[in-house]
C-alpha positions, -999 to +999 in steps of 0.1 A: -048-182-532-054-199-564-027-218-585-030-213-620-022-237-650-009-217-679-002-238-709+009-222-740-012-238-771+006-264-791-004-256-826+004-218-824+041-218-809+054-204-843+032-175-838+055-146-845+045-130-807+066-160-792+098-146-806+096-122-775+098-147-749+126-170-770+130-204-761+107-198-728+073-213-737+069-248-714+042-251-689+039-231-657+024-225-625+012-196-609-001-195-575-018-161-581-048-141-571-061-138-604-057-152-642-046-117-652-020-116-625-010-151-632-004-142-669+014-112-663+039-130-636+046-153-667+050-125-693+072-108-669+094-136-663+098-149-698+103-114-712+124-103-687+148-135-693+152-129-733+154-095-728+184-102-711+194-125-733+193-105-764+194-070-753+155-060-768+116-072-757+086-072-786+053-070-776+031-081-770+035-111-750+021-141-758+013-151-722-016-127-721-031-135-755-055-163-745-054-171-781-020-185-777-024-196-736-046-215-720-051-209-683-069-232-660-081-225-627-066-254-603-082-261-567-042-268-556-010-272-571+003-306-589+010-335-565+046-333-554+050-293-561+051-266-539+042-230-551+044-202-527+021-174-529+031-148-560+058-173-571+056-189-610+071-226-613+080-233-647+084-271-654+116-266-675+132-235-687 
């Protein structure tokens, strides 16, 4: 299964759709059949956290908007990381 590299874009984290995932917008991993599912294992997992956090979830997410993510296609995961199949690695929360 692919590993994907989503990467939120620099320049647009003060896009007002970020404000759904909070403080959740470094770097992940997805190892993932496709980009679609990869994104929506990251919007689920960000969301999920701040709507926990604060009770309420906007939409919609930022992680699918390639305008504000950029996914990459990887042939494996990073050197030194392991990502099971269906799992997202974040590299800090």
């Amino acid at each position: 299964m692919p590993i994907y590299h989503l990467k939120p874009i620099v320049a647009l984290l003060e896009d007002p759709a970020w404000e759904s995932v909070g403080p959740h917008r470094a770097e992940c991993w997805a190892n993932a059949p496709t980009e679609e599912v990869a994104r929506g294992m990251a919007s689920g997992r960000y969301e999920n956290a701040e709507a926990n956090m604060t009770g309420h979830r906007q939409s919609p997410s930022p992680w699918r908007d390639p305008r504000l993510v950029e996914v990459r296609e990887l042939d494996a995961a990073p050197s030194g990381m392991s990502i099971p199949e269906n799992v997202i690695v974040a590299s800090q929360l």
